[in-house]
C-alpha positions in Angstrom: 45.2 56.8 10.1 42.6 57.9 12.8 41.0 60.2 10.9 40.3 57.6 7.9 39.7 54.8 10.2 37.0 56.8 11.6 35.8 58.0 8.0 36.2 53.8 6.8 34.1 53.3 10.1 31.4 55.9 9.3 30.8 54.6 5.7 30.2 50.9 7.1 28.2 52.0 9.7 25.8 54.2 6.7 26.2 51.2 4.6 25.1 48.5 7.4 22.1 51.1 8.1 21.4 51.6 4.4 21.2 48.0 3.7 19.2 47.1 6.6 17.0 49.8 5.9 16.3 48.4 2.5 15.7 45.0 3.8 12.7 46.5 6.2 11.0 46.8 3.1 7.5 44.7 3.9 6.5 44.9 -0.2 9.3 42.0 -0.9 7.3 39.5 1.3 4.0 40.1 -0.8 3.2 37.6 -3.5 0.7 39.0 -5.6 0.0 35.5 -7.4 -1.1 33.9 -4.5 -4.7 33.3 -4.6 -4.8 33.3 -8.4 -5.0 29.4 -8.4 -7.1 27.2 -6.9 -10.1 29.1 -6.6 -8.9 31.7 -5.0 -10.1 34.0 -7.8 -7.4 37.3 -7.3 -5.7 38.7 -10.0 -1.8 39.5 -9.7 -2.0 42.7 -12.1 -1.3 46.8 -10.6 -2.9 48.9 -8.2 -2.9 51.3 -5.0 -4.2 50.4 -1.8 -8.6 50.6 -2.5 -7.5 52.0 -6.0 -10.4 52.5 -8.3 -8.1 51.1 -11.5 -7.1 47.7 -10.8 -5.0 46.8 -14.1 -4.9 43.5 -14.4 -4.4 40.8 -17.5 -7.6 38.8 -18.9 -7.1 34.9 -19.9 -10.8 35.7 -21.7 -12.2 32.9 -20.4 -15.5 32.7 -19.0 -16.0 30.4 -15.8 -16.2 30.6 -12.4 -11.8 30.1 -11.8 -11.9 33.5 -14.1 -14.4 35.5 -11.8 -11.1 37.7 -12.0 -10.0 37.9 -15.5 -6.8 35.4 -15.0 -6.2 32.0 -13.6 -2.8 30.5 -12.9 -3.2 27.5 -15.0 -4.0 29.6 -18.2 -1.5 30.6 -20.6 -2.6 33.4 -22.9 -3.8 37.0 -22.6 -6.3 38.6 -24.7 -5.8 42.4 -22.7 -5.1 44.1 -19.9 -8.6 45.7 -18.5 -8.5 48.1 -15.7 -11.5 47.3 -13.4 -11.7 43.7 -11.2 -13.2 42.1 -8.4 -10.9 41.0 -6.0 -11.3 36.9 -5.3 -15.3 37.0 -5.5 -17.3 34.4 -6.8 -19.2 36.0 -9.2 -17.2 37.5 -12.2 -18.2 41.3 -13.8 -16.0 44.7 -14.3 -13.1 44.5 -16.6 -13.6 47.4 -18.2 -11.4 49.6 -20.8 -9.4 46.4 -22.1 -6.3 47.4 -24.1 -4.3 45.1 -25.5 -0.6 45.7 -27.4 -0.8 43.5 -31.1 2.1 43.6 -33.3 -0.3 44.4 -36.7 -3.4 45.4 -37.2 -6.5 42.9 -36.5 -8.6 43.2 -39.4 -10.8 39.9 -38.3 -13.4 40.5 -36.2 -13.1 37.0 -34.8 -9.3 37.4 -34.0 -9.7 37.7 -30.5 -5.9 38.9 -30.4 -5.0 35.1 -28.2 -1.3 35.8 -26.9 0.8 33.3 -25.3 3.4 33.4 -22.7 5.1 31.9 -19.9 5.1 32.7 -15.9 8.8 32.7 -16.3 8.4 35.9 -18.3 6.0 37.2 -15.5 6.8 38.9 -12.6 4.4 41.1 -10.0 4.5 43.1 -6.7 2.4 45.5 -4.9 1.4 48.4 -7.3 3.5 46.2 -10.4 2.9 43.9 -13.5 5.5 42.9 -15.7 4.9 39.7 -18.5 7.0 39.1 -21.6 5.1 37.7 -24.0 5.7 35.2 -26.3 5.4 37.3 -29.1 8.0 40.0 -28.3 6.2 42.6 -26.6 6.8 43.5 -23.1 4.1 45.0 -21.2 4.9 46.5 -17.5 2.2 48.1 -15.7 1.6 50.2 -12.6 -1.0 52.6 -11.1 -2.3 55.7 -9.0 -5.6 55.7 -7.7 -7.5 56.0 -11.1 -4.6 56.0 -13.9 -3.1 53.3 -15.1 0.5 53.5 -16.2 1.4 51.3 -19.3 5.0 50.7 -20.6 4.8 48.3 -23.6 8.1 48.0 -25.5 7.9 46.2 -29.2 10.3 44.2 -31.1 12.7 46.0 -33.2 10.7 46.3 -37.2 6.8 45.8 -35.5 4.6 48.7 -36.2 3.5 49.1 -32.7 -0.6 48.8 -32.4 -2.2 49.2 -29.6 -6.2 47.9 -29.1 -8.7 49.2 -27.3 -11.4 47.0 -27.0 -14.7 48.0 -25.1 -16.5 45.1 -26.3 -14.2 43.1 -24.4 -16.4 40.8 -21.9 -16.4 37.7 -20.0 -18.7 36.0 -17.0 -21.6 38.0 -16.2 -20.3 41.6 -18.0 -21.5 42.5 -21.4 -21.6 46.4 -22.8 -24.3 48.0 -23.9 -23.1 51.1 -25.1 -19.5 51.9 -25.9 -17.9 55.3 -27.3 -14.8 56.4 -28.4 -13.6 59.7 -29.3 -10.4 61.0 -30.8 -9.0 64.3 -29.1 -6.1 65.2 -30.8 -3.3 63.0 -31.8 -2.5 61.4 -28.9 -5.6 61.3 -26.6 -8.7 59.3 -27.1 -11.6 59.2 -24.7 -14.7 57.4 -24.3 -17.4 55.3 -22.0 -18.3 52.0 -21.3 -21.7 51.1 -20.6 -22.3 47.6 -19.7 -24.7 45.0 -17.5 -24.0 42.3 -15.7 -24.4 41.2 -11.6 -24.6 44.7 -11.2 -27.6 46.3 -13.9 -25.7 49.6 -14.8 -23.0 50.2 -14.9 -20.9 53.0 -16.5 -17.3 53.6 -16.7 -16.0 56.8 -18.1 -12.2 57.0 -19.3 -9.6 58.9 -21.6 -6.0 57.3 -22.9 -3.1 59.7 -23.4 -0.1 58.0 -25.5 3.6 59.7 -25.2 3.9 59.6 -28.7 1.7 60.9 -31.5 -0.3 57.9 -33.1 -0.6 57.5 -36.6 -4.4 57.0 -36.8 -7.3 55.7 -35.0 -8.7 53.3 -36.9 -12.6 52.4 -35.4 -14.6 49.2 -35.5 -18.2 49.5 -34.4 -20.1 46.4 -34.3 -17.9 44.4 -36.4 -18.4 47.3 -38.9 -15.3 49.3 -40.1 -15.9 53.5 -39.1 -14.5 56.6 -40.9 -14.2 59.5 -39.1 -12.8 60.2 -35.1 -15.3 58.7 -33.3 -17.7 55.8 -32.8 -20.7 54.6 -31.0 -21.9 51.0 -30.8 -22.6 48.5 -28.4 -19.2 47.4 -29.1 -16.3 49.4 -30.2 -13.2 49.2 -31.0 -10.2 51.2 -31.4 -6.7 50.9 -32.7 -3.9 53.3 -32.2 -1.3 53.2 -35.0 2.1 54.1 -34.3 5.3 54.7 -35.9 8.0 51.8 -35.8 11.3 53.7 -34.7 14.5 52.5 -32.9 13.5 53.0 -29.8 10.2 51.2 -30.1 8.3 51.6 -27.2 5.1 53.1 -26.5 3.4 54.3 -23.3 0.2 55.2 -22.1 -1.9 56.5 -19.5 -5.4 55.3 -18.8 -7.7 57.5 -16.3 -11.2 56.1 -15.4 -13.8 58.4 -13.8 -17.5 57.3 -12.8 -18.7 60.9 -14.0 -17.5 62.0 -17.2 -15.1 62.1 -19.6 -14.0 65.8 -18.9 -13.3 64.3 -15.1 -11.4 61.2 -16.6 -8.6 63.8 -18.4 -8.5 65.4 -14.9 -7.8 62.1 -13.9 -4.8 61.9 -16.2 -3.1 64.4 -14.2 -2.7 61.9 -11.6 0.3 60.9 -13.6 2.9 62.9 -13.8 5.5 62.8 -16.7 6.1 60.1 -18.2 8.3 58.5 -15.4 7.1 55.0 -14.7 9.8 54.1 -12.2 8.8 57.2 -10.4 5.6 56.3 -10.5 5.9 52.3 -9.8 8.2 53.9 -6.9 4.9 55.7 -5.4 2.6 53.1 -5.8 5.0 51.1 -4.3 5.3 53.4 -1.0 1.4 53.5 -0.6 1.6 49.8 -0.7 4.7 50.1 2.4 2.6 52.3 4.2 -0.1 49.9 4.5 2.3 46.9 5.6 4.0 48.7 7.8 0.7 49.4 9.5 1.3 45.3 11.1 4.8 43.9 11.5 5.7 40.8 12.2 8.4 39.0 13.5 9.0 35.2 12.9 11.6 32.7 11.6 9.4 31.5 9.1 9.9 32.5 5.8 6.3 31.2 4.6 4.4 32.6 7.4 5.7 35.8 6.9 4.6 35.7 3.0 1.4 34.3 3.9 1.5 37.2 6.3 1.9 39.7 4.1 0.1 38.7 0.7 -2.8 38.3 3.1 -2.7 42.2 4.5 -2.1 43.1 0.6 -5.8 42.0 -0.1 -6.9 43.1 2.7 -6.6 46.4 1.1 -7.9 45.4 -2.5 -11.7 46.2 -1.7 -13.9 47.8 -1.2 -12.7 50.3 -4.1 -12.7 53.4 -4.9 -15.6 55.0 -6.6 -15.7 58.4 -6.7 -13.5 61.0 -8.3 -10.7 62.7 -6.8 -13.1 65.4 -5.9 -15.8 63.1 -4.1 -18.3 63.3 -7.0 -19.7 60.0 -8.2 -22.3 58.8 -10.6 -25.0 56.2 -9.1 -27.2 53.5 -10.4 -29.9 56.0 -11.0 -27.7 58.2 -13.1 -27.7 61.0 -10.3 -24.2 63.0 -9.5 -23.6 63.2 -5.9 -20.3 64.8 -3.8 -19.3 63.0 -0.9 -18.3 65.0 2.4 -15.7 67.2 2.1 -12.5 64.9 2.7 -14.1 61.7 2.1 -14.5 59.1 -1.5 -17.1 56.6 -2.2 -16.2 53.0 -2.6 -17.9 50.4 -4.0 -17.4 46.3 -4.4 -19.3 45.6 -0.6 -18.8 41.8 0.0 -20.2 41.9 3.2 -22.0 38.5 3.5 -17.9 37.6 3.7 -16.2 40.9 5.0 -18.6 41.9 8.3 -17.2 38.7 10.0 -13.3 40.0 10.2 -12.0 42.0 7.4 -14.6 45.5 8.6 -13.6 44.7 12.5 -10.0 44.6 11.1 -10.8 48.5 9.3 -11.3 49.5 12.4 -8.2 49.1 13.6 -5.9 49.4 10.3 -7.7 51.5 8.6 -9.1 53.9 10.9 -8.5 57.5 8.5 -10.0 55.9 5.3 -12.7 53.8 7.2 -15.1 57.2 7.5 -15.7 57.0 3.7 -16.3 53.3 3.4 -18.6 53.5 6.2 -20.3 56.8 5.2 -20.7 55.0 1.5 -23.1 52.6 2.9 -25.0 55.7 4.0 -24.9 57.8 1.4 -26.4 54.1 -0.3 -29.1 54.5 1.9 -30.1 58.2 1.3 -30.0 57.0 -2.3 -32.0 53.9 -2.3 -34.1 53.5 1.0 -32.1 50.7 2.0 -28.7 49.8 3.4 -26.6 47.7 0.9 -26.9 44.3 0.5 -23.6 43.3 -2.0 -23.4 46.9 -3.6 -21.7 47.1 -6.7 -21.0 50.1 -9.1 -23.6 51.4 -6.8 -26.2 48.6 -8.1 -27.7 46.6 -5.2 -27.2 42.8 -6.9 -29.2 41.5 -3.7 -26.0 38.9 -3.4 -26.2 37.0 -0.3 -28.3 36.8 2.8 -28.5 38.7 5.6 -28.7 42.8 6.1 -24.9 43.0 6.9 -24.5 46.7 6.8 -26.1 46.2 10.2 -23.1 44.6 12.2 -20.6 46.8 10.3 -22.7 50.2 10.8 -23.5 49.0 14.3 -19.6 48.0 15.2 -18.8 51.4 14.1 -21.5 53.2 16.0 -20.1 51.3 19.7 -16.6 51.7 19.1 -17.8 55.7 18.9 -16.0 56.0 15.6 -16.1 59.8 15.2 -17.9 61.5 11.7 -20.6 58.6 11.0 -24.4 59.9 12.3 -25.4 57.5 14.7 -29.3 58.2 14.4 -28.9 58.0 10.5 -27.2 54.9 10.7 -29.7 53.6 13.5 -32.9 55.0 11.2 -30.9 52.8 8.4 -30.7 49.7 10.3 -34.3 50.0 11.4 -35.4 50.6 7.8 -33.1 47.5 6.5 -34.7 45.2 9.3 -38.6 46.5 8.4 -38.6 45.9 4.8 -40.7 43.5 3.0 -38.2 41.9 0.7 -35.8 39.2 1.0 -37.9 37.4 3.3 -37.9 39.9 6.2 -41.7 39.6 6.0 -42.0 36.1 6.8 -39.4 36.7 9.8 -41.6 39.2 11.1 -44.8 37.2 10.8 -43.6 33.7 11.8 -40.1 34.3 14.0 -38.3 32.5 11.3 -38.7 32.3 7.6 -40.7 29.5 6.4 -38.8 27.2 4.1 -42.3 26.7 1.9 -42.2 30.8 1.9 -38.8 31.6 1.2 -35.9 29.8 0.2 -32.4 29.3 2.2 -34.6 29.6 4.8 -32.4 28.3 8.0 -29.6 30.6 7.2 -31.3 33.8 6.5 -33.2 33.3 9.9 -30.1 32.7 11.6 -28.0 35.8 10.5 -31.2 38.1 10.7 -31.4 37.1 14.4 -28.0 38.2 14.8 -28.4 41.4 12.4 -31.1 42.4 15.1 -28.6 41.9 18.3 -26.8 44.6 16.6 -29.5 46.7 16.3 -30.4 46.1 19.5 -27.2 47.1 20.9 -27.1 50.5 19.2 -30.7 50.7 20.6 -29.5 50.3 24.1 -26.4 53.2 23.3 -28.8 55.6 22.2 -31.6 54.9 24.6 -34.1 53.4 23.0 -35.1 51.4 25.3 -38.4 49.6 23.6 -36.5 49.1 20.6 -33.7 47.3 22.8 -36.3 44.8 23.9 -38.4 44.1 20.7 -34.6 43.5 18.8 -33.1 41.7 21.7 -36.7 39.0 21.1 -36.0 38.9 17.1 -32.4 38.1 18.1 -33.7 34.8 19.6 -35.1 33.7 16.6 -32.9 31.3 15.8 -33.8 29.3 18.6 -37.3 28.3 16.7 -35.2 26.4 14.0 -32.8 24.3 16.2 -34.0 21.4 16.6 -32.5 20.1 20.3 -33.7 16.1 19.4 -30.8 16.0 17.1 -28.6 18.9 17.7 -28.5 21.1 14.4 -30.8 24.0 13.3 -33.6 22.8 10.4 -36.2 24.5 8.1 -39.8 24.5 9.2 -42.4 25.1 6.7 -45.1 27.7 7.5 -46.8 25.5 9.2 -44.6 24.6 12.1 -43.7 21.3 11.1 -39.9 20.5 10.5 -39.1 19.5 6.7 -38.3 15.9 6.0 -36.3 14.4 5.2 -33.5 16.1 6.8 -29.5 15.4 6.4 -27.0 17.4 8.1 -24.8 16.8 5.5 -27.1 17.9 2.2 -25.8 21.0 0.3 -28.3 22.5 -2.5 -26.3 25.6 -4.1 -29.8 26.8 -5.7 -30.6 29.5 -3.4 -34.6 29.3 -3.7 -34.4 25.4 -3.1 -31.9 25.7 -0.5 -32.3 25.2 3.4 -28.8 26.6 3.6 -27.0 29.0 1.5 -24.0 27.4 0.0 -23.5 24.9 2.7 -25.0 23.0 5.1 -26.5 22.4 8.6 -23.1 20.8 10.0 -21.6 24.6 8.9 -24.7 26.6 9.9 -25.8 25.4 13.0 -23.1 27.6 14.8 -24.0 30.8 13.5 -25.1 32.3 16.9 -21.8 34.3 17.7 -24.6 36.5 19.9 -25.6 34.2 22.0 -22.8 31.1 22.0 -24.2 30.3 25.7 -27.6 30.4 25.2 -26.7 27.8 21.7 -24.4 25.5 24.2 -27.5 25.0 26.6 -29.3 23.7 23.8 -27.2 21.0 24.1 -27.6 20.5 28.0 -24.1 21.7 28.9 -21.0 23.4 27.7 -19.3 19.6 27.8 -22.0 18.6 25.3 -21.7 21.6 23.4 -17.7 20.8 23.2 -18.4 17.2 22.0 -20.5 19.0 19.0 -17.8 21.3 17.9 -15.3 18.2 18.1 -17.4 15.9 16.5 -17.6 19.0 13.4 -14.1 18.9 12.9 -13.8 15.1 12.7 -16.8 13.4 10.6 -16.5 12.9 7.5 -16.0 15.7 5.0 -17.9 14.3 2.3 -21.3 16.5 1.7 -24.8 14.9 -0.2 -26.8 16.2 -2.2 -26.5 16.6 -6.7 -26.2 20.1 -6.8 -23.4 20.8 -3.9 -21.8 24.3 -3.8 -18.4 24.6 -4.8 -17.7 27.0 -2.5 -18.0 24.9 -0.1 -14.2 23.9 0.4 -10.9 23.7 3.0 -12.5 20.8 4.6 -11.8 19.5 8.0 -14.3 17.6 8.6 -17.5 19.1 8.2 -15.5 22.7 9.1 -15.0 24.3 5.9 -12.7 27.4 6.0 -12.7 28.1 2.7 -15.9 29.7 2.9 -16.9 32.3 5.1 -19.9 30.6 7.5 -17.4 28.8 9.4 -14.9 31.3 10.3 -16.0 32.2 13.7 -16.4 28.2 14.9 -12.9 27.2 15.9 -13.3 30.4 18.6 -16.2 29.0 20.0 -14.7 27.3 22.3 -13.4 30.3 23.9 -17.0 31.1 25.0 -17.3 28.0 27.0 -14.3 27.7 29.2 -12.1 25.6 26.9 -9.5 28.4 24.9 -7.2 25.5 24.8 -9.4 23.8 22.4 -9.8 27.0 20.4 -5.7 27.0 20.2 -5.5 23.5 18.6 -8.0 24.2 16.4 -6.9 27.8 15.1 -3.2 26.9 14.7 -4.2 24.0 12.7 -6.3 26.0 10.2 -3.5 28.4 9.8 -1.3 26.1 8.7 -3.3 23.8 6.7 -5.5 26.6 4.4 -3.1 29.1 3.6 0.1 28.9 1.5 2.4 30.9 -0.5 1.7 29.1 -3.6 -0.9 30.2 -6.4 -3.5 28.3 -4.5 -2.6 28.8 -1.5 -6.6 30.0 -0.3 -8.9 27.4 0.9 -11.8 29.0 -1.3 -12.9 32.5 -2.9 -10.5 35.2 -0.8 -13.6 37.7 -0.7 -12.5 40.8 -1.2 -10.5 40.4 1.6 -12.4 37.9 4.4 -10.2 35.0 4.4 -6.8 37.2 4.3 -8.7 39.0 7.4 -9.3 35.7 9.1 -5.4 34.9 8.8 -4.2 38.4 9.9 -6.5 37.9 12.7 -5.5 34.8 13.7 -1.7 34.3 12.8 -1.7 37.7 15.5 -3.4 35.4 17.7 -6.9 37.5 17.7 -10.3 37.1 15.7 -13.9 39.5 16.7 -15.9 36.0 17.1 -18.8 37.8 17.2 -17.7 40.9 15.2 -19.4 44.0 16.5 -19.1 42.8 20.2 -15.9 45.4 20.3 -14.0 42.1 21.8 -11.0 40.3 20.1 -11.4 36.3 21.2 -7.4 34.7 22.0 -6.7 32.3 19.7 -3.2 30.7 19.2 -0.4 33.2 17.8 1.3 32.2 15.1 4.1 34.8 14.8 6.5 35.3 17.8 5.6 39.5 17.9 2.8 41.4 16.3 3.0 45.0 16.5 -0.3 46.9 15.4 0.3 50.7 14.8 -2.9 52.3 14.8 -3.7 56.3 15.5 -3.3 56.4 18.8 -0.9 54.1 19.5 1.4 50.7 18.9 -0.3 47.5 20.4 2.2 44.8 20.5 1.1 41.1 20.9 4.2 38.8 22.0 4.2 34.8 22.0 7.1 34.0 24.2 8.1 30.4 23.8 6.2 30.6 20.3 7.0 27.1 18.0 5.2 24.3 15.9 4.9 22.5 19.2 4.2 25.3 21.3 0.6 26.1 20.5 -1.3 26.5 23.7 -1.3 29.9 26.2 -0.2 29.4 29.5 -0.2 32.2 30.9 -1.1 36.1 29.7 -0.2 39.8 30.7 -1.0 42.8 29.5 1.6 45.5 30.2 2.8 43.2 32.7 0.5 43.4 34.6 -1.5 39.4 34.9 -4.4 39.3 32.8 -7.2 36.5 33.1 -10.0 37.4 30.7 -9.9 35.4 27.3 -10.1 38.5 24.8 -8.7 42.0 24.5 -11.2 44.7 23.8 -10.8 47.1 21.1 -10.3 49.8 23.2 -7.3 48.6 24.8 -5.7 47.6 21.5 -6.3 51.4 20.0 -4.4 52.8 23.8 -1.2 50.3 22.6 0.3 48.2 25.3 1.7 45.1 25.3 -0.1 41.9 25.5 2.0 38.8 26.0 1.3 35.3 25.9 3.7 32.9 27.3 3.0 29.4 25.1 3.5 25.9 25.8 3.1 22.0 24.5 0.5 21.3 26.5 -3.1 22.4 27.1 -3.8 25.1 30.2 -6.9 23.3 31.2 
């Protein structure tokens, strides 16, 4: 009796163990459709953690709720392509579409429409599944450049499966496309195509499990005989069989070189096991949660949680081939170090804020690469990247934000990047004669009669140069420190202290008229602001908040300004508004990235419990664990950064300052596993009501100053806040 009691005692301890094990998993609390509504602008389809093959479905719509191939509100699928930009506004990749059809398509203008349901669709981290309404079932899954198709046909279809290169919505359209037939179950090929970024080329080779029939070749809307094809559209489709078991697979590598290094790629797959595979995908994706945990009764949080750190790992992507090679704009091969990949898909206008202070922290073995990308950019071009994509410089945005990311990683000593390169780069970024640096130098701001978004641009290049001044300082160069530190107090010559708000000047000196706080022109070269207004611009001084507070005679009349922000009204002027201006509270508009730093502000003038209110509000007002559950564009990554920042109850205010501003903590424990160490972050007391700090230790041990500095979050500790109803004033 003992001896079975004890065996009956063993097994329900394993199977307690077991099943709590298997309830740890952090992948279960990501919702991958989240962001794909509203204009959020993800897509829900397969990939690794900064996976070069993002395999995704395509709506083939073109508009600006389809900048990433699908929409929740649309219905159909035209293909399944295996490059896309992760929430941006501006829509380009989706390259090597392929697209299961139950016959041939013999009509060029058959654009293959399929319909289907979301009942019959189901996705996680590293997994796409949809039944669609024709029969066909396609499930989907990835390594870092192959995708892993499992498409299973109805009983009597002859399966047929489409490869479309002249597949193309938004901004993309090939060029050249190529397909070759290997033998009879490989085809390879390129895509050429333009778009935001000018070239672009895409190199790739399909492998079926099962010999195909024939490759039959369109090129142009011309039928082809033969095994290949070359056109600046082709298509391709693979002929198969009908048997019992009617399902076909398929693997689809992508390589930025060549075709040889695309069937290298191949190998990435092993077998044809896709639950093995979906299985590793899947553990890349835990290994990334696990990273963060949270603890919290709320179910929502912890989704919103977790489907936020997901994208935070979506971009930038992977570039190069398993090997480090890569192919640039210019058509040049280059290795990256030995150990290290080039990326590609730099939103920085929207990721230097958080989502790069965040890398630094989270992401601190791949981060070298990503950084040393923006190098490499610069020993390719002569410049630092603007918005690089495929390697292209598109010139998106304003600002030279490789600065504040380059210069963050320079002070936090992050070990591998060349300081002096990196300093010679930000030099060179800040001494060009393009994008209106001239006009900087010449007048201390840009002239809105010289250069258009005028306000904005001067604003960030002021701040641009505090960074630069800063690695100056670190590496002793002493005049430079001074001659960046007086750029960085440009900004002052376009706030106008009569009525509180920064304004464009014309060349002359004079302020423009008429002003309005509340006009928005989206039209970059006509704008004063880019893609908002002067109520959202005004505060971008996270360098100097003091010296911006004493514009307004004290830090009590600065406080008034931020309240007054957050309570006029929300409505904008103007005919051509931006539509990414969105998430309104007032004139605070957190669904785009400009105002993501303002709630902390506060913090820099004696009044955290202000910045408490105002953070725990946004966090549970913009984000959601519906399909539109983002304010605005997610950003390849910024506004999932701003929540994992802030539902931990940090955020880098003025992100390469090395200090993480206290906000209000939205989660009762936060524990941040980095290289070094675990930094745990508890809110004891933590509710709905509780919202305000009252008190803080770190390791115990009282603790009075209103950040934590990086440092002290990569030697692990624990900071706890003890929270409250009621303001700490």
């Amino acid at each position: 009796m003992r001896k079975n009691g004890g065996f009956l005692l063993c097994c329900l301890i394993l199977t307690t163990f077991l099943s709590a094990n298997a309830q740890t998993k952090l992948t279960k609390y990501v919702d991958p459709f989240i962001g794909t509504g509203g204009h959020g602008h993800t897509f829900p389809g397969a990939t690794v953690p900064f996976g070069m093959v993002q395999l995704s479905p395509d709506n083939g719509r073109t508009g600006w709720d389809w900048c990433g191939g699908y929409h929740y509100s649309d219905s159909v699928v035209v293909g399944f392509s295996h490059t896309h930009l992760s929430g941006t506004g501006i829509g380009d990749w989706y390259d090597i579409s392929v697209m299961p059809e139950t016959r041939l398509i013999t009509d060029t203008a058959d654009h293959g429409e399929v319909k289907y349901s979301h009942k019959n669709e189901k996705a996680t981290p590293g997994y796409y599944q949809v039944k669609l309404n024709n029969g066909v079932n396609v499930a989907l899954t990835t390594t870092e450049r192959c995708g892993l198709h499992d498409i299973s046909f109805p009983t009597g279809v002859t399966p047929v499966v489409k490869v479309n290169l002249g597949f193309h919505i938004n901004w993309d359209k090939p060029t050249s496309t190529y397909i070759k037939q290997i033998n009879d179950s490989t085809i390879v090929g390129y895509r050429y195509s333009t778009g935001w970024a000018e070239m672009q080329r895409v190199y790739f080779a399909i492998r079926s499990s099962k010999p195909f029939k024939k490759l039959y070749l369109n090129a142009d809307g011309a039928n082809v005989n033969g095994s290949e094809a070359k056109a600046t559209a082709v298509m391709g489709q693979l002929l198969f069989d009908a048997q019992s078991n009617n399902k076909v697979m398929l693997k689809v590598a992508l390589s930025t070189v060549s075709t040889d290094k695309a069937i290298i790629a191949l190998g990435e797959v092993k077998g044809w096991d896709f639950n093995k595979t979906k299985a590793n995908a899947e553990a890349k994706w835990e290994h990334e949660l696990a990273k963060v945990q949270i603890k919290t009764d709320d179910a929502k949080l912890r989704r919103v949680f977790y489907t936020a750190l997901y994208h935070t790992c979506m971009a930038p992507a992977l570039y190069s081939d398993a090997d480090g090679s890569y192919q640039n704009a210019k058509g040049e091969v280059h290795q990256m170090p030995a150990g290290q990949q080039r990326y590609t898909e730099y939103s920085l206008w929207d990721t230097f804020r958080a989502l790069n202070p965040l890398f630094t922290v989270t992401q601190q073995e791949r981060y070298l690469g990503i950084l040393n990308t923006m190098l490499a950019f610069y020993k390719e071009t002569g410049l630092l990247p603007i918005w690089d994509l495929s390697a292209n410089e598109t010139n998106c945005m304003t600002g030279y934000h490789a600065v504040p990311v380059l210069a963050d990683a320079v002070l936090k000593g992050i070990k591998g990047v060349d300081a002096n390169l990196a300093y010679e780069a930000m030099k060179k970024s800040s001494m060009q004669n393009i994008r209106g640096t001239n006009f900087y130098r010449q007048y201390g701001y840009i002239p809105q009669d010289k250069f258009g978004s005028s306000v904005t641009i001067t604003l960030e290049y002021s701040y641009d140069d505090w960074c630069i001044a800063q690695v100056a300082k670190k590496l002793g160069h002493n005049d430079d420190y001074n001659y960046y530190m007086t750029r960085s107090t440009s900004w002052k010559n376009l706030f106008d202290p009569k009525i509180g708000f920064a304004r464009a000047k014309n060349s002359d000196g004079k302020w423009v008229v008429p002003f309005d706080p509340y006009y928005s022109e989206h039209d970059p070269d006509k704008a004063m602001f880019t893609e908002g207004n002067s109520w959202q611009h005004t505060f971008f001084v996270p360098h100097d908040v003091t010296g911006l507070a004493m514009k307004y005679g004290s830090y009590a009349n600065f406080a008034k300004k931020l309240d007054s922000l957050f309570s006029v009204s929300s409505k904008m002027t103007g005919e051509h508004q931006s539509p990414d201006v969105s998430g309104m509270i007032g004139q605070y508009a957190h669904g785009n990235e400009p105002s993501h730093h303002i709630a902390y502000m506060y913090d820099f003038i004696g009044m955290p419990w202000k910045t408490q209110s105002r953070v725990r509000m946004i966090v549970d007002s913009m984000y959601h664990d519906q399909p539109d559950g983002y304010a605005g564009n997610e950003d390849c990554g910024q506004m999932s950064a701003w929540a994992v920042w802030s539902i931990s109850g940090l955020y880098p205010a003025n992100p390469a300052s090395g200090k993480y501003m206290f906000g209000s903590p939205s989660a009762n424990e936060v524990a941040i596993t980095t290289t070094t160490g675990k930094f745990v972050i508890k809110a004891k007391n933590n509710s709905k009501k509780n919202v305000y700090i009252q008190s803080v230790t770190l390791n115990g041990k009282p603790y009075t100053k209103g950040y934590i500095t990086h440092q002290d979050v990569l030697k692990g500790g624990v900071l706890e806040f003890t929270m409250g109803p009621d303001p700490k004033i």
